[in-house]
Backbone as a chain_set.jsonl record, in Angstrom:
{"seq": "XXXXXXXXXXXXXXXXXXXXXXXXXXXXXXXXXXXXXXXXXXXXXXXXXXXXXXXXXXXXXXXXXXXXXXXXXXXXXXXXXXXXXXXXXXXXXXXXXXXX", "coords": {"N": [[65.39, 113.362, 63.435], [64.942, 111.932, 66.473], [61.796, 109.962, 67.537], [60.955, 111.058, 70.802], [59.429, 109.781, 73.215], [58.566, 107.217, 72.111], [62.035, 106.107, 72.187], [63.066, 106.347, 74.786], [65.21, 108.429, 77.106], [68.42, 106.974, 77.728], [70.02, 106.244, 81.16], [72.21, 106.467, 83.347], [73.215, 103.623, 85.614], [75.955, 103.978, 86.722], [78.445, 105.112, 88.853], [80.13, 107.33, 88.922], [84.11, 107.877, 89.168], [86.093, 109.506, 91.643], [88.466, 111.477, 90.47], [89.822, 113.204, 91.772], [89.801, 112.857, 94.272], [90.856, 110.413, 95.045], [93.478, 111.219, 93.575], [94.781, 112.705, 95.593], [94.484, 111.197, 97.791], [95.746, 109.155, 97.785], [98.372, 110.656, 97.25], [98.968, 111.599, 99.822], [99.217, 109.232, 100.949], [101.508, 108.234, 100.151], [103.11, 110.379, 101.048], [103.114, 110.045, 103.876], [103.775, 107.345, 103.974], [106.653, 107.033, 102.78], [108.712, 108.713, 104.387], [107.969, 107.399, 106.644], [108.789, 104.945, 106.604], [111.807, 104.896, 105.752], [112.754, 106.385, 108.171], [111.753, 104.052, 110.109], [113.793, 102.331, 108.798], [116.079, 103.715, 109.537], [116.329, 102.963, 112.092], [116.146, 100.591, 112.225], [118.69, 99.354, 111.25], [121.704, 98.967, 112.706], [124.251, 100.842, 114.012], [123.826, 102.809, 112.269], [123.797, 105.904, 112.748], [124.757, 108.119, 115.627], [123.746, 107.938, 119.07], [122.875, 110.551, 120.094], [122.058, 111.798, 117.611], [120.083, 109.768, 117.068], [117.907, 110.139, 119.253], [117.372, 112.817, 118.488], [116.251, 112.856, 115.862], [114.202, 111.109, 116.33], [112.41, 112.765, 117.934], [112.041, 114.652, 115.995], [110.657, 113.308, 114.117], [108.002, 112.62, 115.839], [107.428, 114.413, 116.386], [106.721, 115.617, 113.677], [105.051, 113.551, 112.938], [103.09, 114.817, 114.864], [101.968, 116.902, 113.793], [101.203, 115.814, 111.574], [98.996, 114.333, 111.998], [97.276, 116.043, 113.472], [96.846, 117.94, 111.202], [95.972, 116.548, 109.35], [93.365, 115.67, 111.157], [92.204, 118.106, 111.226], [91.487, 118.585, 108.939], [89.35, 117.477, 108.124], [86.125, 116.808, 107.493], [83.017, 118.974, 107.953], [80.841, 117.413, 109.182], [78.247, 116.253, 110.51], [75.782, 114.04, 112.725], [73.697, 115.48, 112.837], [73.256, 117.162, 110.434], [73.312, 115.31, 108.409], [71.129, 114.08, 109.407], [69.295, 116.417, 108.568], [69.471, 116.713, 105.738], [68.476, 114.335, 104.849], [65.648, 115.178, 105.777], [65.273, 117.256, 104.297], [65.178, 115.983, 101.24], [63.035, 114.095, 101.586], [61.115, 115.895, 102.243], [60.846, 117.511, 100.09], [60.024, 115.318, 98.411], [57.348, 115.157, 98.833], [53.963, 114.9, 97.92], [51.702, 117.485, 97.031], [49.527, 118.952, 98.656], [46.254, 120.512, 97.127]], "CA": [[65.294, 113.34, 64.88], [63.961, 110.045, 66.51], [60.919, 110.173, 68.731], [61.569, 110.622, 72.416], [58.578, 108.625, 73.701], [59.525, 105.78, 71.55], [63.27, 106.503, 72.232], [63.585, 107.72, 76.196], [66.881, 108.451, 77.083], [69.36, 106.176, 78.401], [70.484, 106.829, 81.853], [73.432, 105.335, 83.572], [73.363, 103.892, 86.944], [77.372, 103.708, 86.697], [79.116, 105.491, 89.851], [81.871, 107.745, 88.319], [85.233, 107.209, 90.094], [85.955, 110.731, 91.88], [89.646, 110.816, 90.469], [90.582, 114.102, 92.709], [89.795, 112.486, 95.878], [91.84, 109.599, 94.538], [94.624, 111.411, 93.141], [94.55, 113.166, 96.921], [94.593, 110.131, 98.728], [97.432, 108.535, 97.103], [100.002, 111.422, 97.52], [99.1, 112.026, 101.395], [100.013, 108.149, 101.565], [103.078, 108.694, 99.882], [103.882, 111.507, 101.887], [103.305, 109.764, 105.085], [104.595, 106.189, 103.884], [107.77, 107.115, 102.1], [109.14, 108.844, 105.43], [107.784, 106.809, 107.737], [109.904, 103.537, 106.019], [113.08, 105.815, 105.916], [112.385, 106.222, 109.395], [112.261, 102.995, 110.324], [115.167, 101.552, 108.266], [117.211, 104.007, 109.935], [116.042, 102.599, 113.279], [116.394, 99.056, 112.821], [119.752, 99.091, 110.939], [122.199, 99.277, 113.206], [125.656, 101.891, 113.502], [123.649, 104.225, 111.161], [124.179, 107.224, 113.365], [124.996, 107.749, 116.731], [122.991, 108.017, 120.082], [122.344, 111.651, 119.788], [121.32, 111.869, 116.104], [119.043, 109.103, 117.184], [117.208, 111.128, 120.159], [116.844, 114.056, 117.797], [115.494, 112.067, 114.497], [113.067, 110.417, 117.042], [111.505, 113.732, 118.355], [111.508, 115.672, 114.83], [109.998, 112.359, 114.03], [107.207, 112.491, 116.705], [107.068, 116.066, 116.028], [106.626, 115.952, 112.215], [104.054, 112.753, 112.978], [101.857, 114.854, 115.388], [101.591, 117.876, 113.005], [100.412, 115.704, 110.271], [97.673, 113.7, 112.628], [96.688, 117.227, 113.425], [96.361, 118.464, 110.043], [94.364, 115.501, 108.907], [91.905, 116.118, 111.796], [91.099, 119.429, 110.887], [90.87, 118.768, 107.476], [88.135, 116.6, 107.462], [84.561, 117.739, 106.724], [82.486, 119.22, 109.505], [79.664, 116.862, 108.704], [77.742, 114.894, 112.022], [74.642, 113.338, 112.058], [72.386, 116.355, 112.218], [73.596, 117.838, 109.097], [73.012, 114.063, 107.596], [69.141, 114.498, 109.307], [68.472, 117.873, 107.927], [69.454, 116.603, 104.288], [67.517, 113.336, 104.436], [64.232, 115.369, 105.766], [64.976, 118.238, 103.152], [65.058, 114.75, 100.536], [61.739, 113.624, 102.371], [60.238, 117.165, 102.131], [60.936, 117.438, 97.776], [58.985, 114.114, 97.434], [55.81, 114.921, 99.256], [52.934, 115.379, 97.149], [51.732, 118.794, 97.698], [47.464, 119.196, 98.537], [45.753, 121.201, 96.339]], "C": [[64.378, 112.191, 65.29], [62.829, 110.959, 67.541], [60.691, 109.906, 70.223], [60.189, 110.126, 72.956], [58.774, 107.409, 73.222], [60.782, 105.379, 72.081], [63.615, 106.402, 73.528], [64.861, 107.553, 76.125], [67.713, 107.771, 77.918], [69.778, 106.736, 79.793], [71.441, 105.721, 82.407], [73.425, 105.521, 84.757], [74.967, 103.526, 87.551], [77.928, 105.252, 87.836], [80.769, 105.812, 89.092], [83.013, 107.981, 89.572], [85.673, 108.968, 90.082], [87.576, 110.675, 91.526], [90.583, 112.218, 91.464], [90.969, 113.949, 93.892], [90.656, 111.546, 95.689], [93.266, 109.763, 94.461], [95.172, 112.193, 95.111], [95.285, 112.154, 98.085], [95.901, 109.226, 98.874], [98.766, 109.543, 97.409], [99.716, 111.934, 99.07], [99.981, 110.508, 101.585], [100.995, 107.835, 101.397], [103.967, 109.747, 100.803], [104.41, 110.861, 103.239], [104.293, 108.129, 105.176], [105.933, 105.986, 103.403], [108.659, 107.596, 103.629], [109.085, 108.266, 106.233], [108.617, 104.814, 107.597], [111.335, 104.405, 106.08], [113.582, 105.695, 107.001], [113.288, 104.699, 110.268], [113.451, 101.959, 110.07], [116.143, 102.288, 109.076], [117.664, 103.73, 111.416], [116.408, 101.497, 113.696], [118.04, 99.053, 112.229], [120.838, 99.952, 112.119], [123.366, 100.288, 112.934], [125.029, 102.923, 112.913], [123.647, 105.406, 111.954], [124.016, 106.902, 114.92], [123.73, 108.304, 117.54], [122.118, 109.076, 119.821], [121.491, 112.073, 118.567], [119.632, 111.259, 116.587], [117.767, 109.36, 117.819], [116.772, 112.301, 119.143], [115.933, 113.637, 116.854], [114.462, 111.532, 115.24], [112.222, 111.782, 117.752], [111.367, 114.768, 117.328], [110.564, 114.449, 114.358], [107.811, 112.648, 114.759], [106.42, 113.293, 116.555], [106.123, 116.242, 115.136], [105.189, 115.078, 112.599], [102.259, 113.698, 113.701], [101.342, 116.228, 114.921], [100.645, 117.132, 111.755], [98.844, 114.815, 110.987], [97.074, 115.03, 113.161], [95.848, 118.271, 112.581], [95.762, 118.136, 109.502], [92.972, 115.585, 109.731], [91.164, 117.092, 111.299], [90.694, 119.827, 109.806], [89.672, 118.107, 106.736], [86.779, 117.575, 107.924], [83.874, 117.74, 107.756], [80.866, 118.609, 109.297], [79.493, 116.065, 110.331], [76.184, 114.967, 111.831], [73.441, 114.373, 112.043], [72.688, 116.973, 111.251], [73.323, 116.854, 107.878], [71.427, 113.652, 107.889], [68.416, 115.288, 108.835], [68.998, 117.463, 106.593], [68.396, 115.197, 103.906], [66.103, 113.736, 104.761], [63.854, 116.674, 104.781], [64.391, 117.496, 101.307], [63.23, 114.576, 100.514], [60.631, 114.616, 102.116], [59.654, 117.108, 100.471], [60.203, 116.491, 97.674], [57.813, 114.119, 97.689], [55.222, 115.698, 98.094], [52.561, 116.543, 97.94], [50.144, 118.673, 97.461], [46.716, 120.445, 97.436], [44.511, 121.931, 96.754]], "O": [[63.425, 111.68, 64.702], [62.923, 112.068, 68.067], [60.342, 108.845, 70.74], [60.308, 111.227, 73.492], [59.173, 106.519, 73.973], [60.781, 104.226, 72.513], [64.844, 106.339, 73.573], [65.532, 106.826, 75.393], [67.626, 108.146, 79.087], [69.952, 107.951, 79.693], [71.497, 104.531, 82.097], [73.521, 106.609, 85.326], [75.156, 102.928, 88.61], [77.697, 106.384, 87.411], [81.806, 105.196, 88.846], [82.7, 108.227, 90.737], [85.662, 109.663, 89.066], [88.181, 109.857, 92.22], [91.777, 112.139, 91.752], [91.899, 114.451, 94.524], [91.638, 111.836, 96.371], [94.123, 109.015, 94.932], [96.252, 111.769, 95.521], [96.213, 112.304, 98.88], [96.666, 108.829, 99.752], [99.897, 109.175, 97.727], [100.473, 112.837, 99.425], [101.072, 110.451, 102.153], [101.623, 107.178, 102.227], [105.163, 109.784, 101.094], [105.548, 110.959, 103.698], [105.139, 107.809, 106.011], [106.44, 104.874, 103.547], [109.362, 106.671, 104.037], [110.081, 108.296, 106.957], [108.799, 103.905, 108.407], [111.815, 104.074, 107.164], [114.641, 105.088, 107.167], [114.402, 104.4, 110.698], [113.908, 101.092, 110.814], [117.129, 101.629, 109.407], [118.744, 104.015, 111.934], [116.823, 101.164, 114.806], [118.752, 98.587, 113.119], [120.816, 101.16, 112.355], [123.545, 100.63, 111.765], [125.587, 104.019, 112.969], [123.2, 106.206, 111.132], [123.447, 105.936, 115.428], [122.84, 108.955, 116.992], [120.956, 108.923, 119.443], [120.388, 112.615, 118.637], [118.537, 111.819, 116.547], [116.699, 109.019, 117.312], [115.577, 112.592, 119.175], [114.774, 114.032, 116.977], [113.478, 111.482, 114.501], [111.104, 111.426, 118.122], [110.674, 115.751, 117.593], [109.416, 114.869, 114.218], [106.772, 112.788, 114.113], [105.19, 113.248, 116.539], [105.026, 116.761, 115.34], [104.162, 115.757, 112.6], [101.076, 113.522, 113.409], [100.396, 116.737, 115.521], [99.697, 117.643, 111.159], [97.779, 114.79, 110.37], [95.868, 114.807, 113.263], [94.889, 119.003, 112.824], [94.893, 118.808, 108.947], [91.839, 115.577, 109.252], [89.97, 117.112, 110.999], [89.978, 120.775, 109.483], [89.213, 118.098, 105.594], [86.635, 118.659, 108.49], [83.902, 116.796, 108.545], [79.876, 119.34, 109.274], [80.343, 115.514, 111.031], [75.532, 115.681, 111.069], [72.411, 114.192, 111.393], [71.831, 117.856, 111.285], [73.149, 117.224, 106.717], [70.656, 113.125, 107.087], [67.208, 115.17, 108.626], [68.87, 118.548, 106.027], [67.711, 115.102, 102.888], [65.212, 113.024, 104.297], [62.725, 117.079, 104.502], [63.655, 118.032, 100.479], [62.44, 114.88, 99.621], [59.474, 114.302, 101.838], [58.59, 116.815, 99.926], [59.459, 116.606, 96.701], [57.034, 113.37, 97.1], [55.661, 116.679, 97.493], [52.877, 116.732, 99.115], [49.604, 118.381, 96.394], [47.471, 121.415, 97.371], [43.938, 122.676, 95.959]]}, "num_chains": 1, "name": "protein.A"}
């Protein structure tokens, strides 16, 4: 066994890559970018369906769009800046030397 005062222990100031939030992030933008090109191709190419189709596909469209800007709102994290003041003076608190 080596001697840990001689020795200390390595620490790593390497920022591990969160791969859930990642893997997360990537299949919402798939979700939303794969339809939303579909979409559009079927918009700009002409003849591809008639008038009516077009009116309908444009308000399930609109529809579908303002369910998922809905669902992203409320899925984000109920964090605001006093919840980011009460952790930096709980921070602030842990480092004070304490009187004796």
């Amino acid at each position: 066994m080596t001697d840990p005062i001689k020795y200390p222990r390595l620490t790593s100031t390497a920022v591990p890559i969160q791969t859930e939030q990642a893997f997360h992030t990537v299949t919402a933008a798939f979700g939303v970018i794969v339809p939303f090109a579909a979409l559009v191709w079927l918009f700009a190419v002409p003849q591809t369906m008639s008038a009516v189709t077009l009116v309908a596909l444009t308000l399930v469209s609109l529809g579908a769009a303002l369910v998922a800007l809905n669902t992203w709102r409320n899925g984000q994290a109920t964090r605001n800046i006093s919840h980011v003041r009460d952790d930096a003076e709980a921070a602030a608190a842990s480092r004070m030397k304490k009187r004796v």
